[in-house]
C-alpha positions as CSV (number, residue, x, y, z in Angstrom):
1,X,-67.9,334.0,58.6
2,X,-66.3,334.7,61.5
3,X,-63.8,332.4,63.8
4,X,-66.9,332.6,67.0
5,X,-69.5,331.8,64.2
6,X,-67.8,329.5,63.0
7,X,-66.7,327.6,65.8
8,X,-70.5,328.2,67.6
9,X,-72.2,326.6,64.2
10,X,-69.7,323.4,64.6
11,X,-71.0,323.2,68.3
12,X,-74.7,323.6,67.2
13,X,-74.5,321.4,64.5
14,X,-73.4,318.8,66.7
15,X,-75.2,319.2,69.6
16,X,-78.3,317.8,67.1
17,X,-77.3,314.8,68.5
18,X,-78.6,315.5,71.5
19,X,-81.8,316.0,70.5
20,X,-81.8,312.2,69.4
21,X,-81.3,311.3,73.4
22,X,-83.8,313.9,74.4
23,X,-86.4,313.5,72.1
24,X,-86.5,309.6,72.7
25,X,-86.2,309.9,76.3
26,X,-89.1,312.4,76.5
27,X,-91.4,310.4,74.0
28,X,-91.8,307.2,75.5
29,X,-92.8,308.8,78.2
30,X,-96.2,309.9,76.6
31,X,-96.6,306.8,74.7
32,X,-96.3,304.4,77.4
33,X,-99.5,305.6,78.4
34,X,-101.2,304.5,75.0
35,X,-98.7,301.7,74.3
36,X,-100.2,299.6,77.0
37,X,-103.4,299.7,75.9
38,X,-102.6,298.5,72.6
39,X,-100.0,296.0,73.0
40,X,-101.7,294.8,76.3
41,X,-98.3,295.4,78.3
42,X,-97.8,294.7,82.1
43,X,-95.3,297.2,84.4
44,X,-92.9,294.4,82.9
45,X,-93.4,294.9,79.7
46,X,-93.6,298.5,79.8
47,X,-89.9,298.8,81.2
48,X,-88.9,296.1,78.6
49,X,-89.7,298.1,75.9
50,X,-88.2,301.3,78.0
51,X,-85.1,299.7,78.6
52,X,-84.5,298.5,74.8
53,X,-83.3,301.7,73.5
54,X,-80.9,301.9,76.5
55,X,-79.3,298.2,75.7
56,X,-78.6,299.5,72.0
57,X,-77.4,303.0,73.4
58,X,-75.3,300.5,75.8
59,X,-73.9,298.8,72.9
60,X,-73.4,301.5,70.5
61,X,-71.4,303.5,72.9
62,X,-68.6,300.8,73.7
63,X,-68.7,299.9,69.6
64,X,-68.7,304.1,69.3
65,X,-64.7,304.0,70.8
66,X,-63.6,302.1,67.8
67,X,-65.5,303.1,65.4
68,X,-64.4,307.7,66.4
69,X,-60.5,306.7,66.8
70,X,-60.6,304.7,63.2
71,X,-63.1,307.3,61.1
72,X,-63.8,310.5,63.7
73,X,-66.2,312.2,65.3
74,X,-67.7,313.9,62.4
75,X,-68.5,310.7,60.8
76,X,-69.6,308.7,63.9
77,X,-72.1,311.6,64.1
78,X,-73.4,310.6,60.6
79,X,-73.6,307.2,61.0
80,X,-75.6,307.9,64.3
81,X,-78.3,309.9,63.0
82,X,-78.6,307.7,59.9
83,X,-79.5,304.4,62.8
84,X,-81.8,306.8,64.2
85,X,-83.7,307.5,61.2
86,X,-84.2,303.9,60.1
87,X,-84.6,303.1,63.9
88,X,-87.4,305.8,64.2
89,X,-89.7,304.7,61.3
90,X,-89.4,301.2,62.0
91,X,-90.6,301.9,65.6
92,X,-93.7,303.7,63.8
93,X,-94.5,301.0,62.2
94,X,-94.4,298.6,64.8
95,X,-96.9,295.7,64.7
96,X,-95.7,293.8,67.7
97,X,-94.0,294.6,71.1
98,X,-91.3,292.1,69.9
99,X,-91.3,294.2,66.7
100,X,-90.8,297.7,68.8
101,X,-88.3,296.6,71.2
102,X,-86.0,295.8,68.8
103,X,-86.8,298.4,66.6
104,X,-85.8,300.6,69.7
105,X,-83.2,298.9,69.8
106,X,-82.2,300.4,66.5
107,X,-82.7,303.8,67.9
108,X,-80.1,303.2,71.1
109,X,-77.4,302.6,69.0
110,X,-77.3,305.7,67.4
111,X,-78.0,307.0,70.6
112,X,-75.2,305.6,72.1
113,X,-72.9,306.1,69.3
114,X,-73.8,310.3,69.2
115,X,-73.1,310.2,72.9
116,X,-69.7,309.2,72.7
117,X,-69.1,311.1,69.1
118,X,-70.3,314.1,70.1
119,X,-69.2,315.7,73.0
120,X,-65.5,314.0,72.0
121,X,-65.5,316.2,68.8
122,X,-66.9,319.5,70.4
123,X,-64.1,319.2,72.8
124,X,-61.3,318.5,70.3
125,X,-62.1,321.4,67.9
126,X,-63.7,324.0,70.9
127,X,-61.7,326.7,72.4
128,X,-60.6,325.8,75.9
129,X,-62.3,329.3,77.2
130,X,-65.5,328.2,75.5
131,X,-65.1,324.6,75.9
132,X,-67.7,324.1,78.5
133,X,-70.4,325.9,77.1
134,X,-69.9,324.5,73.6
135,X,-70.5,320.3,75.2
136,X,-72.8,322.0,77.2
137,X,-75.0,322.7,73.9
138,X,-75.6,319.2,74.1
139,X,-77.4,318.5,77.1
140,X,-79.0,321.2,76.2
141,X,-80.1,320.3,72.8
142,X,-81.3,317.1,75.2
143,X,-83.3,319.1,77.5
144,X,-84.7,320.5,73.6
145,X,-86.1,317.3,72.6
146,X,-87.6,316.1,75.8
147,X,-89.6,319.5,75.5
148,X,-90.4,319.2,71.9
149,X,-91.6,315.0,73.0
150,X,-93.9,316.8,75.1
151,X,-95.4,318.4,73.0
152,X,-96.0,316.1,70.4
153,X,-97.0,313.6,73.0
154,X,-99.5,316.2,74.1
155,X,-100.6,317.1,70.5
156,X,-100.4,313.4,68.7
157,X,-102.0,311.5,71.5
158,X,-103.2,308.8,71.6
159,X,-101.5,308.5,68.1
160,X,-97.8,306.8,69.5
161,X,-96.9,306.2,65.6
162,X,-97.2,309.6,65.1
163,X,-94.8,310.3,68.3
164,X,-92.2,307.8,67.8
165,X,-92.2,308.5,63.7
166,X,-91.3,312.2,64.3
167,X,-88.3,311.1,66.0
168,X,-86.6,310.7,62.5
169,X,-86.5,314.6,61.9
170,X,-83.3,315.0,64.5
171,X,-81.6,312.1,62.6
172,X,-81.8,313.7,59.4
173,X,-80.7,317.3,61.1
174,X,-77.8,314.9,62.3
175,X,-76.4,313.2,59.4
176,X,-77.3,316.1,57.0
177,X,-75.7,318.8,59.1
178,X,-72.6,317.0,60.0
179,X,-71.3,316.2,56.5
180,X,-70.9,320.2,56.1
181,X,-68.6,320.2,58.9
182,X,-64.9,319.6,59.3
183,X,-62.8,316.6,61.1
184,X,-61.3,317.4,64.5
185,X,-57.8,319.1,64.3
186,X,-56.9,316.1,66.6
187,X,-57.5,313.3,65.0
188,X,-56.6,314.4,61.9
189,X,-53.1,315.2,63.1
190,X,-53.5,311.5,64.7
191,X,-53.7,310.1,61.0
192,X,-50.5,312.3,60.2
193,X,-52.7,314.5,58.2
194,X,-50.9,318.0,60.1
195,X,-52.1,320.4,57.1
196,X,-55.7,319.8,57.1
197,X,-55.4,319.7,60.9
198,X,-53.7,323.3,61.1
199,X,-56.3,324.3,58.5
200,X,-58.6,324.0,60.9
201,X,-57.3,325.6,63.5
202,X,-56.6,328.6,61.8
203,X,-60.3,328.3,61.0
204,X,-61.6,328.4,64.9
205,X,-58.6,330.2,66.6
206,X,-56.1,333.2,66.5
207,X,-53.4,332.5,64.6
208,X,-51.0,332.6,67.5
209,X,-53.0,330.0,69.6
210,X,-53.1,327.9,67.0
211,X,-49.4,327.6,66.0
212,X,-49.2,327.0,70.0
213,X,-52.3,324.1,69.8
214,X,-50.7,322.7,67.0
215,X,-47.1,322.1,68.7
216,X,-49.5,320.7,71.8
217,X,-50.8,318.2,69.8
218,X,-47.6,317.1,67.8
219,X,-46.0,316.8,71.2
220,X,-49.0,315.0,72.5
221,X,-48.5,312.4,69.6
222,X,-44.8,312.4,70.0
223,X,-45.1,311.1,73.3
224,X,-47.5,308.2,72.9
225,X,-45.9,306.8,69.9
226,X,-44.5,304.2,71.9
227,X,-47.8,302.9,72.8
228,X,-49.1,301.1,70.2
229,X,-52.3,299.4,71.2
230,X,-55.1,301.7,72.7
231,X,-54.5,300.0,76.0
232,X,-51.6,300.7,76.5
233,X,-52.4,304.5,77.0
234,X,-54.2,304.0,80.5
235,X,-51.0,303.4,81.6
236,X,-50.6,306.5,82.7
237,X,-51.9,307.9,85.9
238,X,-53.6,310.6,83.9
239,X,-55.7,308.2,81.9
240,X,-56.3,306.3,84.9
241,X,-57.9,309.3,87.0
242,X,-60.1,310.2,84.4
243,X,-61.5,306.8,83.8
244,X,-61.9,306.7,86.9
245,X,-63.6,310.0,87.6
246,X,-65.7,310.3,84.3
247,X,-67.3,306.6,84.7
248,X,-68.2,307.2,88.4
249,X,-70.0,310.6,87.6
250,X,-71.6,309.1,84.5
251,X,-72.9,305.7,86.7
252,X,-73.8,308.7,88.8
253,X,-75.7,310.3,86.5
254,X,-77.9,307.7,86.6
255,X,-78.4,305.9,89.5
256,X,-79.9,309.2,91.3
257,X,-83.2,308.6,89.2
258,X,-83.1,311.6,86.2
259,X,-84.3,309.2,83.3
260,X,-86.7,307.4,85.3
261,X,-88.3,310.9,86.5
262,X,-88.1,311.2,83.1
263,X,-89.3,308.3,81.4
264,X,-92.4,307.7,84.0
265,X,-93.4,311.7,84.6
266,X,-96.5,311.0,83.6
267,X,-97.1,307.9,85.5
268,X,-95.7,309.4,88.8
269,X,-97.8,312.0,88.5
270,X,-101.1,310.1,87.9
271,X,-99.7,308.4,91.3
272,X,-99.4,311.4,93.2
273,X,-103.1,313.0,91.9
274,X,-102.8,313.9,88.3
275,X,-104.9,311.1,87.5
276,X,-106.6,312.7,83.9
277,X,-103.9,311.7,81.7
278,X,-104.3,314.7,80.1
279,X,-103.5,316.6,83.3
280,X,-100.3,314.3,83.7
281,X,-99.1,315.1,80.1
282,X,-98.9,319.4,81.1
283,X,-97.2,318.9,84.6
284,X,-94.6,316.5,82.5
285,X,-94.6,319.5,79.7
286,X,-93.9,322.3,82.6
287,X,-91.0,319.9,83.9
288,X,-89.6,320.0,80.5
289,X,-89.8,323.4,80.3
290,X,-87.6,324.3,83.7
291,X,-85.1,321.1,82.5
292,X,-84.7,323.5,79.2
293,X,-84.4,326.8,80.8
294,X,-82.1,325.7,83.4
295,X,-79.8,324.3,81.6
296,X,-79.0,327.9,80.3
297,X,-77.7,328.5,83.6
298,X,-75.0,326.4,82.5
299,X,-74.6,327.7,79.6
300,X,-73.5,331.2,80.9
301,X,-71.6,329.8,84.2
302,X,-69.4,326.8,83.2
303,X,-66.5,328.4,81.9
304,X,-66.8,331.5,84.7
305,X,-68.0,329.8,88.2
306,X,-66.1,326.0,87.0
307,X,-67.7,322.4,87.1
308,X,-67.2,321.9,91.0
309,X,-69.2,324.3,92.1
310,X,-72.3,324.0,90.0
311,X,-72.1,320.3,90.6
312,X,-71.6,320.8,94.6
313,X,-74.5,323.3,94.4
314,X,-77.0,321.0,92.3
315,X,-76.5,317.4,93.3
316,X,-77.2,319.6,96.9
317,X,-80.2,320.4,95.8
318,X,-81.4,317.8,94.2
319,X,-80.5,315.5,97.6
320,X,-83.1,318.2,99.4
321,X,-85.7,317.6,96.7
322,X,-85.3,314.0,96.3
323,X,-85.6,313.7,100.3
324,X,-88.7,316.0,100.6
325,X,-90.4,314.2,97.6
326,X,-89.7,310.3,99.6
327,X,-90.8,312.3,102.8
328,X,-94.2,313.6,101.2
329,X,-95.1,309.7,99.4
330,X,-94.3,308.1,102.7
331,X,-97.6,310.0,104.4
332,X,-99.1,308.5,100.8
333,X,-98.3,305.6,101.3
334,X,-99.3,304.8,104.7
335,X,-102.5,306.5,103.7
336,X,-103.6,303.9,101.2
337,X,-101.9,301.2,103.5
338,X,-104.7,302.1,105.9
339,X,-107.3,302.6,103.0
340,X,-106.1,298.6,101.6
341,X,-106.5,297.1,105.2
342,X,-109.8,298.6,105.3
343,X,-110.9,297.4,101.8
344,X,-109.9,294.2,102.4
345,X,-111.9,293.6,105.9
346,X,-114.4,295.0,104.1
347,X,-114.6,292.7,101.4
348,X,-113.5,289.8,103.4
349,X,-117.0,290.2,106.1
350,X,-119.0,290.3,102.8
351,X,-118.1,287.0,101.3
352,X,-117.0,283.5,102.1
353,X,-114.9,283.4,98.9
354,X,-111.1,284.3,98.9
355,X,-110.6,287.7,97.7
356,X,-107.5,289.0,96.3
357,X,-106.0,292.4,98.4
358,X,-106.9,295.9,97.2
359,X,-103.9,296.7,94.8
360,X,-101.2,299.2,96.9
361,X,-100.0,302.3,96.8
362,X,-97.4,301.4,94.9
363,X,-99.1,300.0,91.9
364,X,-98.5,303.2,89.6
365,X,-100.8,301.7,86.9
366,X,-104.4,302.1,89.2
367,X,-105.0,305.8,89.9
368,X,-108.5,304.7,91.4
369,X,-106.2,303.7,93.7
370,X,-105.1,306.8,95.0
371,X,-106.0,308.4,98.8
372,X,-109.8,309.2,98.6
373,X,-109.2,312.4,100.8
374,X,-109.1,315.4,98.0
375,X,-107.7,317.4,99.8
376,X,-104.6,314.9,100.8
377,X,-104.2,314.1,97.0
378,X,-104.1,317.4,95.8
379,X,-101.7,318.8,98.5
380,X,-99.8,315.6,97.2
381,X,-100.0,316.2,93.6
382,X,-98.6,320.0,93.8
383,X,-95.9,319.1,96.1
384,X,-94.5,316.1,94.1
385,X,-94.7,319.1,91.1
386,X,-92.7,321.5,93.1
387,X,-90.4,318.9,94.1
388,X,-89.6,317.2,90.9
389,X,-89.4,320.9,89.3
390,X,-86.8,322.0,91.9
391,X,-85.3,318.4,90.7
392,X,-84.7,319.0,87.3
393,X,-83.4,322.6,87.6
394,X,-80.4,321.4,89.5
395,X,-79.6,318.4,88.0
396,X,-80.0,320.5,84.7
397,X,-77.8,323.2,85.4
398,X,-75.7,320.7,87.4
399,X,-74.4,316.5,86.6
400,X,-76.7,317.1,82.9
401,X,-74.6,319.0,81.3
402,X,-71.5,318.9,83.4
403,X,-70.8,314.9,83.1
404,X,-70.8,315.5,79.1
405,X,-68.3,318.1,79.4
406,X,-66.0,316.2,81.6
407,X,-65.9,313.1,79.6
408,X,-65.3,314.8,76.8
409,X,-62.3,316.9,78.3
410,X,-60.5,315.0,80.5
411,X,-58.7,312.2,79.0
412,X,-55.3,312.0,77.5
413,X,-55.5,312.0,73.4
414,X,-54.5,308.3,72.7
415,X,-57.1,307.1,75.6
416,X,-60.2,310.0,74.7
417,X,-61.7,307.8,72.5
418,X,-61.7,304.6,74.4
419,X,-62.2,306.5,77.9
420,X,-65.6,308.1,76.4
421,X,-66.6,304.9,75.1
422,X,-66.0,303.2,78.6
423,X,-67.5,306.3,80.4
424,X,-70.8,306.6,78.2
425,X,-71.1,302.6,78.6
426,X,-71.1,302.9,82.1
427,X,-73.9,306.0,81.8
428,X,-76.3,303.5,79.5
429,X,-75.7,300.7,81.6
430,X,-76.8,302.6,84.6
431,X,-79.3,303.7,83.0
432,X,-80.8,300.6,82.0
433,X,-80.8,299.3,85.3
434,X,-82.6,302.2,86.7
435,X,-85.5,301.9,84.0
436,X,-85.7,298.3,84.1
437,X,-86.0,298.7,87.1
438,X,-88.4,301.4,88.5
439,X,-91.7,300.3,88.1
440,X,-90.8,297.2,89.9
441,X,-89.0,299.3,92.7
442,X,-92.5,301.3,92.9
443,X,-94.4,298.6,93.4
444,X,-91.9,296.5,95.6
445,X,-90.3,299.2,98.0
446,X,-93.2,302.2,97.7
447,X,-92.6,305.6,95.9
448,X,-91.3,306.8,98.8
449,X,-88.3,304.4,99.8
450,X,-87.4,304.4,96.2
451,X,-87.0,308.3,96.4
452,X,-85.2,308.2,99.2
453,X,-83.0,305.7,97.6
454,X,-82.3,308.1,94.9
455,X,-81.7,310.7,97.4
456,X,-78.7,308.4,99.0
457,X,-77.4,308.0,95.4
458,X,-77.2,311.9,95.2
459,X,-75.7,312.4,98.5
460,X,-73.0,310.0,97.5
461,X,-72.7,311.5,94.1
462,X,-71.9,314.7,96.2
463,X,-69.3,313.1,98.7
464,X,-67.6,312.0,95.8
465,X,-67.0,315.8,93.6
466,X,-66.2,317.3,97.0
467,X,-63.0,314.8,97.4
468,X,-61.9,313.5,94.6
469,X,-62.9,315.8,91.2
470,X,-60.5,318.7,90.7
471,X,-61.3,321.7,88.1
472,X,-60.8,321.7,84.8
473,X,-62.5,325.0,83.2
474,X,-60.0,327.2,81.6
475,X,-57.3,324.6,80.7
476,X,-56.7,323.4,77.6
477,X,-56.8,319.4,77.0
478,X,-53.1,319.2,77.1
479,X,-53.0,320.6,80.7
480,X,-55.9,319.3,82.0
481,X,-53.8,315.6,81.0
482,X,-50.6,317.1,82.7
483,X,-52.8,318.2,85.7
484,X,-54.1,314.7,86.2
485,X,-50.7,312.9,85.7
486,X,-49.7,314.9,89.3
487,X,-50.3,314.7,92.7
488,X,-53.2,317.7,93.3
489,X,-56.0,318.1,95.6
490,X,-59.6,318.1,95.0
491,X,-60.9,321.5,92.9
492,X,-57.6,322.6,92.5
493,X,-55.1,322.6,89.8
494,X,-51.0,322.9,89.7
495,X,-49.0,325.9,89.7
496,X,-48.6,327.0,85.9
């Protein structure tokens, strides 16, 4: 087998995990629709239940540092897909709500834990000329298994058992797959273990580069022996920037709306027209389709065009589409506004008794609810599609995949697995805030205010890569830490 094969079935392999993310962001998605019915949830319950798997994704992530800097990356990745499988079945057999949010639960652990692990370990054992595309196989293997949810959501409904038992196929991929594949060369050599560390190097680089990588590390290690707690290493400015820089992004990452798009798809477009849940299920399948096939774009451009510029040029995009998409529900709501008032005089001049209000716009559980112009809804219905199409693609070619790669790149090696931890904690917290959160927002603030909110989140997201992130495609780990530790502007890098 060859060093490219070699090196590209390490990446694959790996990236399995993200099909654990994906496919559970992507199923719930479909079986909220169903789950309601059966377990008689509220808007409440429903982002209870949501949010679950992102507390456990929270809390595996943080308990992810300690656990890759003791035993590794390869065997964090095991122990992931092993939580997912037990989390996966139990969720199938649910009986309860109580009994499903903690059994989701379960399943955000190994979430969590894969989301630190993985892109830590792709990094550590990746070329640096392939580097970006190799983490990048992650959020695309994410983008995978939203599809593949789809699907099954489309084909099992309105059997959610069937959906959320499924889920244990990636975990199996996961914790199968990975106990065929080597340790990183850099924690190895961390555990003073510098043979099997330079045996795998030779395995996934010329022979030249990695006598050179080698030295790098051992020079690395040399330097941080003083610092004896894992503390100690953000100390230096270098660890410091990258905390710094990686958490933002990955709050970022968040808080301009992708997982609630995601999680609710169906439910926002049932808002906007789609109201046959049938209907709702293919426009979510098409946007899972254009998440999949942009994220090739990144595939072939990271390591060429660089991380600045496809983030400048999404999170741009995405600020356009966001804005259009609050601009379009704002005519919606005002709309049904009108249409409420006028239910509610009606009702109120044809009885004496007190009659609750028409529900609002924003209540995304009544699609009876909706505008009773056809022609409004539909021109509604389309446009939210185009919008939350042109959506996806740039956040999928753009702070998807490109967050992943920067946490795993950019911290020093006695801080990486502490700094990802941190970094992916602050991504899962985000994220549970957001899907907590939406339904409520919907049906507090409108569709539209809440979109523009996300839009405000993006623009910020933007302000924030165009001064402060500099590049980092084409360096190796080492320089990317010496890079940090000095004074440099925005998108560029020191004088080699």
């Amino acid at each position: 087998m060859s060093k490219n094969t070699y090196v590209m079935l390490i990446a694959i392999m790996t990236a399995c995990g993200g099909l654990l993310f994906g496919y559970d962001v992507g199923v719930i998605s479909g079986a909220l629709l169903f789950l309601g019915k059966n377990f008689s949830l509220t808007d409440q319950g429903q982002e209870v239940v949501t949010s679950a798997v992102l507390v456990g994704s929270f809390l595996g992530a943080l308990g992810a540092g300690w656990y890759t800097r003791r035993f590794g990356g390869r065997s964090a990745n095991m122990l992931a897909g092993a939580i997912f499988v037990v989390g996966a079945f139990a969720s199938a057999a649910s009986d309860s709500a109580e009994t499903l949010t903690m059994s989701r639960l379960l399943v955000g652990i190994g979430i969590g834990i894969t989301a630190v692990a993985a892109p830590l370990y792709v990094a550590e054992i990746a070329p640096p000329d392939r580097r970006g595309m190799m983490i990048t196989l992650y959020q695309l293997f994410i983008t995978i298994g939203i599809m593949v949810s789809y699907i099954v959501d489309l084909a099992a409904a309105p059997h959610w058992r069937v959906m959320f038992g499924l889920g244990a196929v990636p975990g199996v991929v996961l914790a199968v797959g990975m106990s065929f594949m080597p340790s990183s060369p850099r924690w190895l050599a961390s555990r003073g273990r510098m043979a099997e560390a330079k045996k795998v190097l030779d395995r996934t680089l010329e022979p030249a580069l990695a006598e050179i990588a080698l030295r790098e590390i051992q020079a690395d290690l040399d330097s941080q022996k003083s610092q004896s707690h894992w503390w100690l290493a953000f100390r230096s400015r270098a660890a410091r920037r990258a905390l710094v820089i990686t958490t933002t992004l990955a709050v970022f990452q968040q808080l301009i709306g992708i997982n609630a798009i995601i999680y609710y798809a169906p439910r926002i477009f049932q808002k906007a027209g789609f109201v046959d849940e049938t209907a709702a299920l293919w426009a979510t399948l098409v946007v899972g389709l254009v998440n999949v096939v942009a994220t090739f774009i990144t595939i072939g451009m990271v390591d060429k065009t660089g991380r600045r510029k496809l983030l400048i040029w999404g999170l741009a995009g995405m600020v356009t589409s966001l804005g259009i998409l609050g601009i379009a529900f704002k005519q919606f709501d005002n709309s049904d506004n009108q249409k409420t008032s006028q239910q509610a005089s009606a009702a109120t001049a044809t009885t004496t008794a007190a009659t609750p209000a028409a529900s609002t716009s924003a209540d995304v559980t009544s699609p009876k609810d909706l505008p009773s112009t056809p022609e409004g809804s539909e021109s509604l219905a389309w446009l939210t599609l185009v919008c939350v199409i042109v959506y996806i693609a740039c956040f999928a070619f753009s702070m998807g995949p490109l967050v992943w790669v920067l946490i795993g790149e950019m911290f020093p090696l006695q801080a990486r697995c502490t700094g990802n931890a941190i970094a992916c904690g602050g991504n899962y917290f985000a994220n549970f805030i957001v899907g907590a959160t939406f339904l409520s927002m919907l049906t507090s603030f409108g569709a539209s205010n809440t979109f523009l909110l996300f839009a405000s989140m993006a623009m910020f997201a933007l302000l924030f890569v165009l001064f402060f992130l500099p590049e980092t495609a084409g360096r190796t780990l080492e320089e990317i830490e010496r890079d940090l530790g000095e004074e440099i502007r925005s998108g560029q890098h020191p004088t080699r």
